[in-house]
C-alpha positions, -999 to +999 in steps of 0.1 A: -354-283-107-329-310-121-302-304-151-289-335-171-258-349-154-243-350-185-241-314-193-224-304-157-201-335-166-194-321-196-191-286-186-170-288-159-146-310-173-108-289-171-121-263-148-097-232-154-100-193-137-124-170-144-164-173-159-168-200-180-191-210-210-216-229-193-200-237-153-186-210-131-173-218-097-174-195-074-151-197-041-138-186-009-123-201+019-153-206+036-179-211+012-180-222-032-209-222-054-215-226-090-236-214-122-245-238-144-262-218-178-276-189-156-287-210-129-273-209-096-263-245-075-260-234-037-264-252-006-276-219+009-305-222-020-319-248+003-331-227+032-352-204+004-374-225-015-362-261-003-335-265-038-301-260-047-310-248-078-319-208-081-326-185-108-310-152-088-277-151-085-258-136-054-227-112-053-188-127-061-164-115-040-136-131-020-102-142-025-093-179-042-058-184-034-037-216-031-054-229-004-091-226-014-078-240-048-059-270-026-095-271-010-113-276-040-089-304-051-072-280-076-038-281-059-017-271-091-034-241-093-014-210-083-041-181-098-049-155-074-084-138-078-084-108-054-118-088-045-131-063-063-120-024-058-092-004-044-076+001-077-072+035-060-046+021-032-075+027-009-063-008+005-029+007+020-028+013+057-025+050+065+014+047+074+019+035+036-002+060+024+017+089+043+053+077+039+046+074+002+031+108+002+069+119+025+090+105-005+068+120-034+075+153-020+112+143-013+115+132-051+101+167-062+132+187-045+154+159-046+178+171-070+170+211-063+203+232-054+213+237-018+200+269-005+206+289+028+170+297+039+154+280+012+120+264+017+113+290+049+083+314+040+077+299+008+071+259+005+082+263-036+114+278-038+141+272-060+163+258-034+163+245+000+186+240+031+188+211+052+155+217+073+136+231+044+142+201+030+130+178+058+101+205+061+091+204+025+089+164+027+073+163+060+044+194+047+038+171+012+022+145+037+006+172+062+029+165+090+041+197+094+020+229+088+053+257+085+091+254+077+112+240+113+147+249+112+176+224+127+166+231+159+129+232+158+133+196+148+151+187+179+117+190+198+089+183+169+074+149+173+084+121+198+112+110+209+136+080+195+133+065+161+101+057+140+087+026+122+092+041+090+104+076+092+132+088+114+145+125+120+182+132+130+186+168+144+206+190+163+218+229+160+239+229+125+219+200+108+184+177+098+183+148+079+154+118+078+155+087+070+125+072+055+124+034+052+162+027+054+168+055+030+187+087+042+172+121+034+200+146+035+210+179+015+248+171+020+239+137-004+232+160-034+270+169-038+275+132-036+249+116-060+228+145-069+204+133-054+193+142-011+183+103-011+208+080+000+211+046+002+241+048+027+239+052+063+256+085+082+266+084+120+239+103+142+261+107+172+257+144+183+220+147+166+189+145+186+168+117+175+126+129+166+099+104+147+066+117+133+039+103+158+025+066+146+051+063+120 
């Protein structure tokens, strides 16, 4: 089956992203195919029937990126085209997924008023103390089944500081850092806020890290 070299000539002439009129390119880093008015140009065609050309098409997905484009002698180009699906975040490792489930819950209580004993026996509460803080965050991401107080965080987890989330404990106190920022109930009469940007010591404070994180 042979098309006129005119029309690819004439088709593929300022090649841009996405399906075209007549010519689509298809490409990865490892293999590129076109379409050329619904028929499908592909080495891989050969081992089938013996020709390039084929009237079934095949599925698109990959990544074009600069390389591939640099590849294909399209050096300018800078357009990502990314594969198809995770629009849900499904993509994101489970660490992401569970520090950004930490600071949701941490942004629903941020502002909440300190209260003695608030947040143990009932997660919603309209207040909560240091540790029912920590344990409010830490049960939003199903890390911790019931309420710890200061001292029940002294021995939860491992030991030493985490990737991404850090616990600071010891009889009086709990606060977390989570990703550089500082979860603490004494911020609140600062900012109004428990998050922090600043940094606090932790001498005296035991030093506890969700496993994996």
């Amino acid at each position: 089956m042979r098309l006129p070299a005119s029309m690819i000539a004439l088709t593929c002439s300022g090649a841009s992203a996405g399906a075209g009129q007549w010519v689509t390119t298809y490409a990865n880093a490892g293999h590129s195919y076109m379409v050329v008015a619904g028929l499908r140009f592909d080495t891989s065609g050969r081992a089938e029937d013996g020709s390039r050309w084929h009237a079934d098409m095949r599925s698109a997905d990959g990544i074009v990126g600069p390389a591939t484009w640099s590849a294909l002698g399209h050096s300018g180009r800078s357009i990502i085209l990314k594969r198809r699906g995770h629009r849900d975040g499904s993509h994101r490792s489970r660490a992401d997924r569970i520090v950004a489930r930490v600071v949701a819950a941490g942004n629903r209580i941020a502002s909440k008023p300190y209260k003695y004993g608030g947040g143990h026996g009932r997660w919603v509460d309209s207040g909560y103390d240091c540790s029912g803080s920590v344990s409010y965050a830490l049960h939003g991401a199903g890390l911790l089944s019931m309420a710890l107080d200061s001292s029940g965080f002294m021995r939860w987890g491992a030991p030493g500081r985490g990737r991404r989330i850090t616990i600071y404990a010891n009889p009086g106190h709990v606060y977390m850092v989570v990703d550089g920022r500082r979860f603490d109930t004494t911020g609140r009469t600062e900012t109004g806020s428990r998050w922090q940007s600043d940094q606090r010591s932790a001498a005296g404070y035991v030093v506890r890290h969700p496993p994996g994180l």
